[in-house]
Biopython code that builds the backbone (N, CA, C, O; Angstrom):
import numpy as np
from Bio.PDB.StructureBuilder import StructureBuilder

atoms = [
    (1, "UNK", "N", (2.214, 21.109, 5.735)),
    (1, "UNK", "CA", (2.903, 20.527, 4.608)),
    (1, "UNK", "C", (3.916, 19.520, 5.127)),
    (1, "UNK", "O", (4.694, 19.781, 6.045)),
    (2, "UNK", "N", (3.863, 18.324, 4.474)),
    (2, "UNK", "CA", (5.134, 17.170, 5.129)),
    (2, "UNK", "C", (6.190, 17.596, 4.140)),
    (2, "UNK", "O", (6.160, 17.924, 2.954)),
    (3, "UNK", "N", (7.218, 17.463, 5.134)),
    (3, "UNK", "CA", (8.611, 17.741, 4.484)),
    (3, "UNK", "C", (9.084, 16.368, 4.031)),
    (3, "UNK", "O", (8.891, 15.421, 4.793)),
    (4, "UNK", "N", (9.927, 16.091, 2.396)),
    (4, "UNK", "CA", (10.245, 14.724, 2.245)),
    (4, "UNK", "C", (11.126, 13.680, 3.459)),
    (4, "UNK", "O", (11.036, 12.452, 3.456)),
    (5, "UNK", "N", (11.894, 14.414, 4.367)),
    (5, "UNK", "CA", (12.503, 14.009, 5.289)),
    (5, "UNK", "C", (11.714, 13.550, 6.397)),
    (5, "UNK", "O", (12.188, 12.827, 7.273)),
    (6, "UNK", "N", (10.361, 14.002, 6.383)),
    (6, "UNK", "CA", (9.813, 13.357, 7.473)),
    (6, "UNK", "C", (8.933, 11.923, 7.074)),
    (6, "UNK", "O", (8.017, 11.413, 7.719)),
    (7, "UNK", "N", (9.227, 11.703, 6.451)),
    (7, "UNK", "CA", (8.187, 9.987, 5.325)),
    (7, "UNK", "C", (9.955, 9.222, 4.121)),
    (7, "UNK", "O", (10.161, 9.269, 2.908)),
    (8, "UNK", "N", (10.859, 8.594, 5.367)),
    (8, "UNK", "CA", (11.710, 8.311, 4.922)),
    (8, "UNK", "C", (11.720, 7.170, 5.108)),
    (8, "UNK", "O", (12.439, 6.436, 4.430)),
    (9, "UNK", "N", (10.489, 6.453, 6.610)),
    (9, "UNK", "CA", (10.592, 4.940, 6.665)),
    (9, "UNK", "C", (9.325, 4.346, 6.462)),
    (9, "UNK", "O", (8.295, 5.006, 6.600)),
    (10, "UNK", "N", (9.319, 3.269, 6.177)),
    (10, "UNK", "CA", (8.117, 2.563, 6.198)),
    (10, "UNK", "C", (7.051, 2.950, 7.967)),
    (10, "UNK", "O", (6.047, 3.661, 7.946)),
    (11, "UNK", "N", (7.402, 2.529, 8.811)),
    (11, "UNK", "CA", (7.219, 2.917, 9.857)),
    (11, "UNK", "C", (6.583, 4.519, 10.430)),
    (11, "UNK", "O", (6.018, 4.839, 11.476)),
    (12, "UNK", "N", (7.041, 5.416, 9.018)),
    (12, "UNK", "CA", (6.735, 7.111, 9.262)),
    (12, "UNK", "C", (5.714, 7.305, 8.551)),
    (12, "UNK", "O", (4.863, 8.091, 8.967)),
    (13, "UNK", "N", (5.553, 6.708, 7.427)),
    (13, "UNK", "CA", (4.565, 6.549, 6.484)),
    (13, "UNK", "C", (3.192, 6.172, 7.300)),
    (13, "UNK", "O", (2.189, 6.876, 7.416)),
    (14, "UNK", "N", (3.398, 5.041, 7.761)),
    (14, "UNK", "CA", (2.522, 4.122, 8.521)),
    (14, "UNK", "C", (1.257, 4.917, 9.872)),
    (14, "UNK", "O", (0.139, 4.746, 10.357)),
    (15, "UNK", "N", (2.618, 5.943, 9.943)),
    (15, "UNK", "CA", (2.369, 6.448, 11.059)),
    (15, "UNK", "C", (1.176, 7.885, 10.858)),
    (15, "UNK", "O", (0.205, 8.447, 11.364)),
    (16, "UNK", "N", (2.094, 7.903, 9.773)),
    (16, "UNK", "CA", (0.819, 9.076, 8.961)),
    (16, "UNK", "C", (-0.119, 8.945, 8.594)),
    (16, "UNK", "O", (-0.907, 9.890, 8.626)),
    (17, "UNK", "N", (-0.519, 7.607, 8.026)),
    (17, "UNK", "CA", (-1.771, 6.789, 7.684)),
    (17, "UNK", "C", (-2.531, 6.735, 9.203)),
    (17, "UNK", "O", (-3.707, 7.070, 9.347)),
    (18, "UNK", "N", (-1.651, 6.250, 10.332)),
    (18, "UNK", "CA", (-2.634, 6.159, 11.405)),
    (18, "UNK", "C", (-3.364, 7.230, 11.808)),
    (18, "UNK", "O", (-4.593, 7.188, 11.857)),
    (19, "UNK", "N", (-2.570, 8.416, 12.173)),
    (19, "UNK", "CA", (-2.747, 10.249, 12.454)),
    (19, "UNK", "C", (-4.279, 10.741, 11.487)),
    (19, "UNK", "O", (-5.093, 11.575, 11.882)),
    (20, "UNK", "N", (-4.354, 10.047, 10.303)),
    (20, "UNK", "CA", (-5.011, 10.694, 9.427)),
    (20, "UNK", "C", (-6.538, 9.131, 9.668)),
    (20, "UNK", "O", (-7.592, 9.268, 9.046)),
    (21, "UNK", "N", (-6.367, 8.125, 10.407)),
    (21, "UNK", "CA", (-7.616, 7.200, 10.334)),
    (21, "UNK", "C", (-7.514, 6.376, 8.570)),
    (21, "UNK", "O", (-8.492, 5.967, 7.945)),
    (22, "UNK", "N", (-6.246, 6.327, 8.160)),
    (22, "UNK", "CA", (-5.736, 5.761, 6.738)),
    (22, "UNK", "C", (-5.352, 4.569, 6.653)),
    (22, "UNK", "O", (-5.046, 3.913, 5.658)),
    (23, "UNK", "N", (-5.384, 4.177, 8.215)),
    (23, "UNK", "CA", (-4.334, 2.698, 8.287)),
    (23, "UNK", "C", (-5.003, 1.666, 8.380)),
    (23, "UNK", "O", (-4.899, 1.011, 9.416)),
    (24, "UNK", "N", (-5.912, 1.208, 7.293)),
    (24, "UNK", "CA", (-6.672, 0.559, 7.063)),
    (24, "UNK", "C", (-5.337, -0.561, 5.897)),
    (24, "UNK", "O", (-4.514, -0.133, 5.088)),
    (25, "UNK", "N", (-5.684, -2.244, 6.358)),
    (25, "UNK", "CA", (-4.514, -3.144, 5.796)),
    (25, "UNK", "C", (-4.975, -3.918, 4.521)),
    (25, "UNK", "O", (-5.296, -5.094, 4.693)),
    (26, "UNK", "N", (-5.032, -3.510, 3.531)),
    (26, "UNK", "CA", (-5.751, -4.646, 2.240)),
    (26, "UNK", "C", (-4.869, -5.635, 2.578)),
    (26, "UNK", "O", (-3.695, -5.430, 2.888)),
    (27, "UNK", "N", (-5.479, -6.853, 2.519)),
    (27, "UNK", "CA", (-5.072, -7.615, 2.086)),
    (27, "UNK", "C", (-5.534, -8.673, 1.697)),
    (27, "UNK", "O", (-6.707, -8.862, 2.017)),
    (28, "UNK", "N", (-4.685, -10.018, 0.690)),
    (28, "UNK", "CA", (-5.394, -10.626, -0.018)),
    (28, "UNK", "C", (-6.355, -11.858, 0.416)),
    (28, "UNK", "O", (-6.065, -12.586, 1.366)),
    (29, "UNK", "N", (-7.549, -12.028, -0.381)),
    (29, "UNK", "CA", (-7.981, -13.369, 0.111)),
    (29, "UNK", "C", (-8.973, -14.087, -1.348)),
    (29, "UNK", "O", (-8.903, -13.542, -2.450)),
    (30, "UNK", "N", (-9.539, -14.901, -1.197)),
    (30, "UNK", "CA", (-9.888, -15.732, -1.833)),
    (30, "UNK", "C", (-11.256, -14.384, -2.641)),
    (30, "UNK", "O", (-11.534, -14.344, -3.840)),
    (31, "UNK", "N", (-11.671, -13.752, -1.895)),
    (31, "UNK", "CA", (-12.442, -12.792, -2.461)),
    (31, "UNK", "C", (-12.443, -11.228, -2.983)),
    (31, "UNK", "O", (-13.344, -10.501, -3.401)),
    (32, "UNK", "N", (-10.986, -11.029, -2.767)),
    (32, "UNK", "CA", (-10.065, -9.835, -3.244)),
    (32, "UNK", "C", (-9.791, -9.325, -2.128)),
    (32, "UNK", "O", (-10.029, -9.847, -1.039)),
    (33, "UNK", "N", (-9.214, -8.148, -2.335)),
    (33, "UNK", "CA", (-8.680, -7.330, -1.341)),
    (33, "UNK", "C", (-9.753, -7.164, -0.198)),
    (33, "UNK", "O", (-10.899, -6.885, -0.550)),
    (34, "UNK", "N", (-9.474, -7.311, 1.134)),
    (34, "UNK", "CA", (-10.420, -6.616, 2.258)),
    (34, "UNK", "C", (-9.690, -6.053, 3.106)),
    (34, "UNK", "O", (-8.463, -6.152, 3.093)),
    (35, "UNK", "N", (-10.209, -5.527, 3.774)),
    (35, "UNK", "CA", (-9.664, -4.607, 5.189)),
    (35, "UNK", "C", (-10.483, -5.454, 6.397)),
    (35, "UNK", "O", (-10.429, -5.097, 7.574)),
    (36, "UNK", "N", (-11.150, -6.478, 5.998)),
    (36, "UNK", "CA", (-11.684, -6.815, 7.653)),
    (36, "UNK", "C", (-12.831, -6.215, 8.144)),
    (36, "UNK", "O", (-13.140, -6.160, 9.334)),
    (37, "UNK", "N", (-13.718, -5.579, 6.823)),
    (37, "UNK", "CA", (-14.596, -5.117, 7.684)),
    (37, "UNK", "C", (-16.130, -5.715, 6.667)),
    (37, "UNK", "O", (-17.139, -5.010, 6.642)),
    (38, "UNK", "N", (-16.080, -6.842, 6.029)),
    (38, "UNK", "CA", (-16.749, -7.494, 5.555)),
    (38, "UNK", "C", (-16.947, -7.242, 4.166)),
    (38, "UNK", "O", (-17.849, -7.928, 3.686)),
    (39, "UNK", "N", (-16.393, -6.486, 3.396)),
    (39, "UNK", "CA", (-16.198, -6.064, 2.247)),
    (39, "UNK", "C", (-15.060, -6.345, 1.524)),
    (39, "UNK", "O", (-13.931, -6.104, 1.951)),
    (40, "UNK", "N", (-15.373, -7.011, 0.082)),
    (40, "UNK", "CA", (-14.299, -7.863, -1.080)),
    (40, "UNK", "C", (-14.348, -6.335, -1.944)),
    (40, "UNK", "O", (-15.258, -5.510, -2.023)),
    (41, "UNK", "N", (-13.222, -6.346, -2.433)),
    (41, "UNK", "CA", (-12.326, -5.287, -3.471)),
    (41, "UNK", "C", (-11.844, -6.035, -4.683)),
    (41, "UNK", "O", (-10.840, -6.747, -4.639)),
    (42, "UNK", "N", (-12.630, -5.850, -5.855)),
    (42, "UNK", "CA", (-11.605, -6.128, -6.885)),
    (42, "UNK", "C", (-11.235, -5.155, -7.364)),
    (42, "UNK", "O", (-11.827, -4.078, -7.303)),
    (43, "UNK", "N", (-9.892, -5.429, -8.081)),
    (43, "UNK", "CA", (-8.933, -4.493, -8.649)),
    (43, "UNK", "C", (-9.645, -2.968, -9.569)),
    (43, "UNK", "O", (-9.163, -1.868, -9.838)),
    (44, "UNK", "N", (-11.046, -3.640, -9.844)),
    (44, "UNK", "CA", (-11.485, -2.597, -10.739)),
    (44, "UNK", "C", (-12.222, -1.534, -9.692)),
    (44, "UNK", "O", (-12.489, -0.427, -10.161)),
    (45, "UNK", "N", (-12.452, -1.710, -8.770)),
    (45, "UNK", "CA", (-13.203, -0.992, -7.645)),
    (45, "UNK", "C", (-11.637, 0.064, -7.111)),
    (45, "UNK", "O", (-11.508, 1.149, -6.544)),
    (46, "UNK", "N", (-11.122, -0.490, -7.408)),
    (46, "UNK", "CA", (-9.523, 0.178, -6.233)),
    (46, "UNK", "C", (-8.565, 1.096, -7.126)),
    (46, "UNK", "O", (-8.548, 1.052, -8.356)),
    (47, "UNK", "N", (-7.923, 1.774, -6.488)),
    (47, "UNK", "CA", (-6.752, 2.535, -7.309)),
    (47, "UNK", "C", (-6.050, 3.046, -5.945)),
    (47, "UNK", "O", (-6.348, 3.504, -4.842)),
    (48, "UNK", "N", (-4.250, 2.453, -7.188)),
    (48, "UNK", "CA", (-3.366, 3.201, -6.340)),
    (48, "UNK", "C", (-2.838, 4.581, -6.220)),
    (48, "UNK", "O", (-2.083, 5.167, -6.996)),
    (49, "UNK", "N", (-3.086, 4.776, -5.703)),
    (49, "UNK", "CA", (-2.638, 6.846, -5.450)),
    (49, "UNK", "C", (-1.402, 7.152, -5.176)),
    (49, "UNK", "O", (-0.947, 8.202, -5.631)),
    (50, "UNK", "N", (-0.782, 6.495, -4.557)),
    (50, "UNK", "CA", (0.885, 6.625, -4.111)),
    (50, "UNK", "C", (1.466, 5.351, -3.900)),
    (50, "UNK", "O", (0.845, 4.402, -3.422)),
    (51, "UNK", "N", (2.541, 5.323, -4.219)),
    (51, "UNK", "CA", (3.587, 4.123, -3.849)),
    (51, "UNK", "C", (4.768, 4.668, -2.949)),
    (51, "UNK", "O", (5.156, 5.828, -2.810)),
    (52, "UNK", "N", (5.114, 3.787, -2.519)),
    (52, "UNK", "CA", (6.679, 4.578, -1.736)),
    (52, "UNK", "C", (7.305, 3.468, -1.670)),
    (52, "UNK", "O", (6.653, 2.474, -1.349)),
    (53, "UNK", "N", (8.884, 3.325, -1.984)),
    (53, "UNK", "CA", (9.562, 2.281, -1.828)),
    (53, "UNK", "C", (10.440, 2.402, -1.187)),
    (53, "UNK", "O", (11.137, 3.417, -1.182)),
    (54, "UNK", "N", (10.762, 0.696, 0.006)),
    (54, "UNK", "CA", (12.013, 1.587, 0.834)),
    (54, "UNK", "C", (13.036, 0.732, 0.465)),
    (54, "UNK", "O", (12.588, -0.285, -0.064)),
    (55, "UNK", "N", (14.393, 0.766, 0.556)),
    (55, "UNK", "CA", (15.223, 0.263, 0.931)),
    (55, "UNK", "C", (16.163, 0.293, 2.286)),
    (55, "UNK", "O", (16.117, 1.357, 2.903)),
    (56, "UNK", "N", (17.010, -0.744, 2.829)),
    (56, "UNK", "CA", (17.211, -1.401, 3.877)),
    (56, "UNK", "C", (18.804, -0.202, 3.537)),
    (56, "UNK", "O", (18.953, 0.317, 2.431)),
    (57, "UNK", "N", (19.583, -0.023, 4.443)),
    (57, "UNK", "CA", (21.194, 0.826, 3.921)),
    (57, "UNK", "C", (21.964, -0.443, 4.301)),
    (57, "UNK", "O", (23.119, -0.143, 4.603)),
    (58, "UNK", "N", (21.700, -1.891, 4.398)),
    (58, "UNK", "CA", (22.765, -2.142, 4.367)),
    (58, "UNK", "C", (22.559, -3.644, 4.384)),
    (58, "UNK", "O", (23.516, -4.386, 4.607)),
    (59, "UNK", "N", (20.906, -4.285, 4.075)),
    (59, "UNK", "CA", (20.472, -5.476, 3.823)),
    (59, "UNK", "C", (19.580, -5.178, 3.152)),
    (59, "UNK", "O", (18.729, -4.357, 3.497)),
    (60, "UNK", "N", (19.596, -6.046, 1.578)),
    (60, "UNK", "CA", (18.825, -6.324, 1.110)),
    (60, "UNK", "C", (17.456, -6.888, 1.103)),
    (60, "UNK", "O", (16.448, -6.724, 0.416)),
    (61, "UNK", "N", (17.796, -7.619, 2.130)),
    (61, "UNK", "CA", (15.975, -8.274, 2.587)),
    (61, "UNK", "C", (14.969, -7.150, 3.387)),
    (61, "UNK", "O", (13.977, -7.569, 3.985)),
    (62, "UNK", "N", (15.289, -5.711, 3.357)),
    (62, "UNK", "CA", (14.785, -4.705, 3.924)),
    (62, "UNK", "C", (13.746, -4.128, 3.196)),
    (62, "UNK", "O", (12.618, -3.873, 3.619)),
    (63, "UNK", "N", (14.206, -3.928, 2.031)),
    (63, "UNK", "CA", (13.023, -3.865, 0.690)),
    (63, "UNK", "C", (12.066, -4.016, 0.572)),
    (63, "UNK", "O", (11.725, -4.998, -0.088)),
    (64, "UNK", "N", (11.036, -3.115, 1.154)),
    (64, "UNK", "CA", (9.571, -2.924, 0.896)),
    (64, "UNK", "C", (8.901, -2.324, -0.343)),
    (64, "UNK", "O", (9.386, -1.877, -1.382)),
    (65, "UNK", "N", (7.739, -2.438, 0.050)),
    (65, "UNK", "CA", (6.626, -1.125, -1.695)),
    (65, "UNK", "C", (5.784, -0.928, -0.204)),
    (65, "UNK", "O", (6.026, -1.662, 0.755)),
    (66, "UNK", "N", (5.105, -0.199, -0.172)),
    (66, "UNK", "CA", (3.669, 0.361, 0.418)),
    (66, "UNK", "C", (2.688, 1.143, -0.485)),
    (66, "UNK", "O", (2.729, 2.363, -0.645)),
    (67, "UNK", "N", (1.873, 0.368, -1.010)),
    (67, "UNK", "CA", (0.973, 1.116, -2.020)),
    (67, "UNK", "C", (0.006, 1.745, -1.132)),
    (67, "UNK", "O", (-0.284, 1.189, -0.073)),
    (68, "UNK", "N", (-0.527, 2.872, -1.470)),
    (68, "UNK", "CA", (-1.463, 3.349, -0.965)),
    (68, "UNK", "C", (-2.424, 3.472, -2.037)),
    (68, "UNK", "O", (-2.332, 3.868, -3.199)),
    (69, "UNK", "N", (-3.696, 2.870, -1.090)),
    (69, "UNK", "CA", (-4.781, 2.608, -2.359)),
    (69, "UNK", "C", (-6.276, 3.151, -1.708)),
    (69, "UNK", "O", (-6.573, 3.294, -0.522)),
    (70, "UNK", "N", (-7.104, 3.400, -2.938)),
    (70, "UNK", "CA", (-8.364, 4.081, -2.167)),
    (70, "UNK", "C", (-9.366, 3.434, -3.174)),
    (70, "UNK", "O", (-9.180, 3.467, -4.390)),
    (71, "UNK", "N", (-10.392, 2.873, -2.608)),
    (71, "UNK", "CA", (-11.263, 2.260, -2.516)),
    (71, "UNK", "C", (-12.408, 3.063, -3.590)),
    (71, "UNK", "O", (-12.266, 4.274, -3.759)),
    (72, "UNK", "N", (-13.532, 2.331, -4.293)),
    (72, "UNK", "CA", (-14.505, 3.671, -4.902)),
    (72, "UNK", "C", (-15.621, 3.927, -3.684)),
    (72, "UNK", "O", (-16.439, 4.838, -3.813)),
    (73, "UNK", "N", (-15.616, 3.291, -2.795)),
    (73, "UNK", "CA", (-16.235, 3.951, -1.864)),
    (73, "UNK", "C", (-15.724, 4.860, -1.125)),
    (73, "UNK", "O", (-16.517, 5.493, -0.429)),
    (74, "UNK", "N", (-14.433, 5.166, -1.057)),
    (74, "UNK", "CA", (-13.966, 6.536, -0.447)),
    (74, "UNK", "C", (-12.814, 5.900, 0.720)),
    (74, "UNK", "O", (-11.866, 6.490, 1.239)),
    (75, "UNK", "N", (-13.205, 4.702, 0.883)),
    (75, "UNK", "CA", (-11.575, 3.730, 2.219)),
    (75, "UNK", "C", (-10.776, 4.034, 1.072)),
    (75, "UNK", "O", (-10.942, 3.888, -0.139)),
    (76, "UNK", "N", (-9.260, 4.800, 2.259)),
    (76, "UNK", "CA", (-8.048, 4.554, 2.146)),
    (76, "UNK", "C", (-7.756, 3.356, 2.793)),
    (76, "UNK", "O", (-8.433, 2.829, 3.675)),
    (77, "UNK", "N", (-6.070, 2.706, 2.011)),
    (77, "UNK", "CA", (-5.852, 1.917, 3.080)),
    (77, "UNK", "C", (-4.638, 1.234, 2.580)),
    (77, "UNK", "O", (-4.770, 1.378, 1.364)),
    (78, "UNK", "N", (-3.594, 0.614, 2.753)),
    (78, "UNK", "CA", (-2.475, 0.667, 2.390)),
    (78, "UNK", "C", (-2.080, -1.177, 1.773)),
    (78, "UNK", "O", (-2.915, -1.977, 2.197)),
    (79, "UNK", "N", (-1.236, -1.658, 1.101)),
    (79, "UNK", "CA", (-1.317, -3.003, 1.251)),
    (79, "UNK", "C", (0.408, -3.032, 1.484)),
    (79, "UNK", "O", (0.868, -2.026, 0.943)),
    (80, "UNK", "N", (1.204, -3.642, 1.946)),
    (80, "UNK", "CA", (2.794, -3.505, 1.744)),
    (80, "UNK", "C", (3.436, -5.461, 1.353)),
    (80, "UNK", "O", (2.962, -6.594, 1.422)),
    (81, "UNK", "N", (4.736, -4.807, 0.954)),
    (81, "UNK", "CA", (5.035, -6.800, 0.031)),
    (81, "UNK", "C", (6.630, -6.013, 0.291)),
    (81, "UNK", "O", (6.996, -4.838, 0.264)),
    (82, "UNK", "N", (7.293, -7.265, 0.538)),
    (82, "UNK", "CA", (8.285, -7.140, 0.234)),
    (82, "UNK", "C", (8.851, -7.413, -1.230)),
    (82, "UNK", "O", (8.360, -8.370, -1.829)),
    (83, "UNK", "N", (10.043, -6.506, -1.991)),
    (83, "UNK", "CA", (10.050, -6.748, -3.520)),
    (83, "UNK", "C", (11.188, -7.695, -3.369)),
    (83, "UNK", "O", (11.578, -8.152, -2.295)),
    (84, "UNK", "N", (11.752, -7.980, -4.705)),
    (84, "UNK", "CA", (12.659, -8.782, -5.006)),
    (84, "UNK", "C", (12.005, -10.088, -4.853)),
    (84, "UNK", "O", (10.828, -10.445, -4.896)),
    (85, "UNK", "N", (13.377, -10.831, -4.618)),
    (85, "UNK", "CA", (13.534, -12.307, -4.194)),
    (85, "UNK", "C", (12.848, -12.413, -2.956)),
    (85, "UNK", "O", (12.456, -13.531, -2.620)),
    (86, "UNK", "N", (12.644, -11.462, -2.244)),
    (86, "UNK", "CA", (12.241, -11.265, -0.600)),
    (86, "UNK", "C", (10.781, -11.458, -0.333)),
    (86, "UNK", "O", (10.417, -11.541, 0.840)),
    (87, "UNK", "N", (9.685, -11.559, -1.555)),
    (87, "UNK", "CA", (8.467, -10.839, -1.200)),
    (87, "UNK", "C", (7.583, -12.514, -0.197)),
    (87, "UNK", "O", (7.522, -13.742, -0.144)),
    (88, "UNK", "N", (7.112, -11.249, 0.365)),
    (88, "UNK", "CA", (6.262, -12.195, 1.556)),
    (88, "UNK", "C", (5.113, -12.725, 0.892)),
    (88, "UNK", "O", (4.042, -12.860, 1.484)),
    (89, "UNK", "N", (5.244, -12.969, -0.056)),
    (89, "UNK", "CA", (3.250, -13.249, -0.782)),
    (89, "UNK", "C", (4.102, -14.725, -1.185)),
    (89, "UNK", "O", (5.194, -14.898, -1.727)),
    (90, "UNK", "N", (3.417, -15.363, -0.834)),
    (90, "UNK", "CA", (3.912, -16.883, -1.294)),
    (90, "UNK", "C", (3.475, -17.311, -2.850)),
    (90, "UNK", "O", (4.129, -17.774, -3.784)),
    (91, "UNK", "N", (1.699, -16.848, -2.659)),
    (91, "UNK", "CA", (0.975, -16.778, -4.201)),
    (91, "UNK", "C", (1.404, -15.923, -5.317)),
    (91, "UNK", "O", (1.946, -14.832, -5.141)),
    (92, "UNK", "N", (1.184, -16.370, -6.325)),
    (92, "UNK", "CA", (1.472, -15.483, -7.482)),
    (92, "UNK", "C", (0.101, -14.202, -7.555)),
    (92, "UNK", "O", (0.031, -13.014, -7.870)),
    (93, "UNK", "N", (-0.940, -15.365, -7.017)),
    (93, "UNK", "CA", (-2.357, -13.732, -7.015)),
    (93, "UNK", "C", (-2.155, -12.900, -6.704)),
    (93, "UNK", "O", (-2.600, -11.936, -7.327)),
    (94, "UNK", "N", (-1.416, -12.710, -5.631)),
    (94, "UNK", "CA", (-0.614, -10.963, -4.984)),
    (94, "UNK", "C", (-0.212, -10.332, -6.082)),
    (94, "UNK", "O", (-0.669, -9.203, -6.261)),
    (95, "UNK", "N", (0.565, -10.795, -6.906)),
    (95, "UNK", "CA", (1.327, -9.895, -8.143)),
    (95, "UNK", "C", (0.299, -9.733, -9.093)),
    (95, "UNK", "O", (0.021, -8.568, -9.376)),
    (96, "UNK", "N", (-0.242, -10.508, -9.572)),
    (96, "UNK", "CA", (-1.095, -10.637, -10.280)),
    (96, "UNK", "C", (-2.118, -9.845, -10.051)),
    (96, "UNK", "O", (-2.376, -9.057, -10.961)),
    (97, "UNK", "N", (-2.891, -9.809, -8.953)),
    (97, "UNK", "CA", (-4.447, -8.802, -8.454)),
    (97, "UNK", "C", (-3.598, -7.249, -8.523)),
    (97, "UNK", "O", (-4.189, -6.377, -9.160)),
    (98, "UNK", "N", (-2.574, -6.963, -8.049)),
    (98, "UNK", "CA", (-1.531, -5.491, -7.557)),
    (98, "UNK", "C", (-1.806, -5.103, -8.909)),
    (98, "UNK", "O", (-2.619, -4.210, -9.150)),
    (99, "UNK", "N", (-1.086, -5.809, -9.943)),
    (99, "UNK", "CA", (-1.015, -5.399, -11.123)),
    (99, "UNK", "C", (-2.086, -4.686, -12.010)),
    (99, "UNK", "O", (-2.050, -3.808, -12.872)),
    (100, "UNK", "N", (-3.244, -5.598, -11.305)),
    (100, "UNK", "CA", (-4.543, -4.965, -12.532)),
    (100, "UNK", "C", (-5.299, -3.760, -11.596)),
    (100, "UNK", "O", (-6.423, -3.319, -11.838)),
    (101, "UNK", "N", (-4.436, -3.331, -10.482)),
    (101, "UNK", "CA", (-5.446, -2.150, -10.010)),
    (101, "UNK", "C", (-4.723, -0.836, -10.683)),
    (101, "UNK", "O", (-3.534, -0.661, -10.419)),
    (102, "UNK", "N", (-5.436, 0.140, -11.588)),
    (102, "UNK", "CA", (-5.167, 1.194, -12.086)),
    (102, "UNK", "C", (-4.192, 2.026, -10.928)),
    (102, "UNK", "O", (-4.220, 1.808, -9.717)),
    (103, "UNK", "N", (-3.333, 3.027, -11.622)),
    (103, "UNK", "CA", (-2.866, 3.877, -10.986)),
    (103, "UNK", "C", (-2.854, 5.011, -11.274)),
    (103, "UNK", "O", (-2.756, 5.332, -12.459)),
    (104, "UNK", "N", (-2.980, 6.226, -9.981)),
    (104, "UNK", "CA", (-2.661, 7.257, -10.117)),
    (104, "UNK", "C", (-2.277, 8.191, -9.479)),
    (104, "UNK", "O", (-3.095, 8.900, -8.893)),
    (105, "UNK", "N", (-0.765, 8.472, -9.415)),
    (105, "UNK", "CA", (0.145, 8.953, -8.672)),
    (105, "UNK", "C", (-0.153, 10.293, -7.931)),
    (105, "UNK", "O", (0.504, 11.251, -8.338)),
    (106, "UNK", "N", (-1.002, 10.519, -6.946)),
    (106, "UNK", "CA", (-1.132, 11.766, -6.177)),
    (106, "UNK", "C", (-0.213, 12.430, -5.256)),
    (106, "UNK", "O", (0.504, 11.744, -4.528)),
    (107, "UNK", "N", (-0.175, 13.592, -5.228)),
    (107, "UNK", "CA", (1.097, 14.386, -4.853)),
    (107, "UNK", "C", (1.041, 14.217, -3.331)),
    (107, "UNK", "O", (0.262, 15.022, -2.820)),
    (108, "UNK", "N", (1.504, 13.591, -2.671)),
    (108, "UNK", "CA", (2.013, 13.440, -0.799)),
    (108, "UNK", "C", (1.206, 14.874, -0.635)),
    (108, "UNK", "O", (0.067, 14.464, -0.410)),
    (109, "UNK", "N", (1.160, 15.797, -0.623)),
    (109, "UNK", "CA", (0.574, 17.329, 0.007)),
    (109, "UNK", "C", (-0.935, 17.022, 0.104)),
    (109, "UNK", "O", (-1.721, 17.328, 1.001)),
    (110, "UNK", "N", (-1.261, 15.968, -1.665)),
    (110, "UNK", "CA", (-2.733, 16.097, -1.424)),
    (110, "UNK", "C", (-3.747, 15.008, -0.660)),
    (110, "UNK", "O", (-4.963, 15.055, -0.476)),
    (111, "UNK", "N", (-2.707, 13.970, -0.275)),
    (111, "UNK", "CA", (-2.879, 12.680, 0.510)),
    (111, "UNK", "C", (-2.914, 13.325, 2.297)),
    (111, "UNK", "O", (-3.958, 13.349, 2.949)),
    (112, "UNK", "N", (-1.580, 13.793, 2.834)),
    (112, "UNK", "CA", (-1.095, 13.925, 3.410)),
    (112, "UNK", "C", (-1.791, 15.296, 4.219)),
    (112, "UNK", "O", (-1.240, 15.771, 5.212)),
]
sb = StructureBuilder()
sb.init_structure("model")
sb.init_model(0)
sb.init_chain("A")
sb.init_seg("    ")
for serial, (resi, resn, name, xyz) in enumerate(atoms, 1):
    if name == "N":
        sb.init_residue(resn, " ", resi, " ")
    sb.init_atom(name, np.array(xyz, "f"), 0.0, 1.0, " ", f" {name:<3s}", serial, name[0])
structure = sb.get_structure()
């Protein structure tokens, strides 16, 4: 069982995704989400299962999301943006594609 204290950074999270073969990177392109392994994701194929958000204790530009998302073929795999004013997606499609993938919040015990 993970204790909430042990998934407090982006970095611990990350790390758990690796341990488990999870750390698979969506990210965006002209043909939806991929991981790099020759396969396009649209939003209707994908769902997010967990989110985790971090904040920085003492800079604002620290501010991450890490969605964790799973594929209908059965890939986990994570996509991360910085929020606010901060976010690293230059395009508006990032917000836009994030938005239309369904969600559904699974309990860390049953991911994890």
């Amino acid at each position: 069982m993970i204790k909430p204290s042990e998934m407090t950074t982006l970095s611990q999270v990350l790390e758990k995704l690796r341990l488990k073969r999870q750390d698979n990177e969506f990210l965006l392109t002209e043909n939806g989400f991929s991981v790099g392994n020759g396969k396009f994701y649209t939003p209707q194929e994908l769902k997010v299962i967990r989110t985790f958000r971090f904040e920085g204790d003492s800079d604002p530009s620290d501010s991450s999301v890490l969605y964790l998302i799973e594929a209908k073929d059965g890939l986990i795999g994570y996509s991360i943006d910085s929020y606010g004013a901060f976010s690293n997606h230059d395009d508006v499609n990032y917000d836009e594609f994030i938005r239309k993938i369904p969600t559904e919040q699974r309990d860390e015990q049953l991911i994890f």
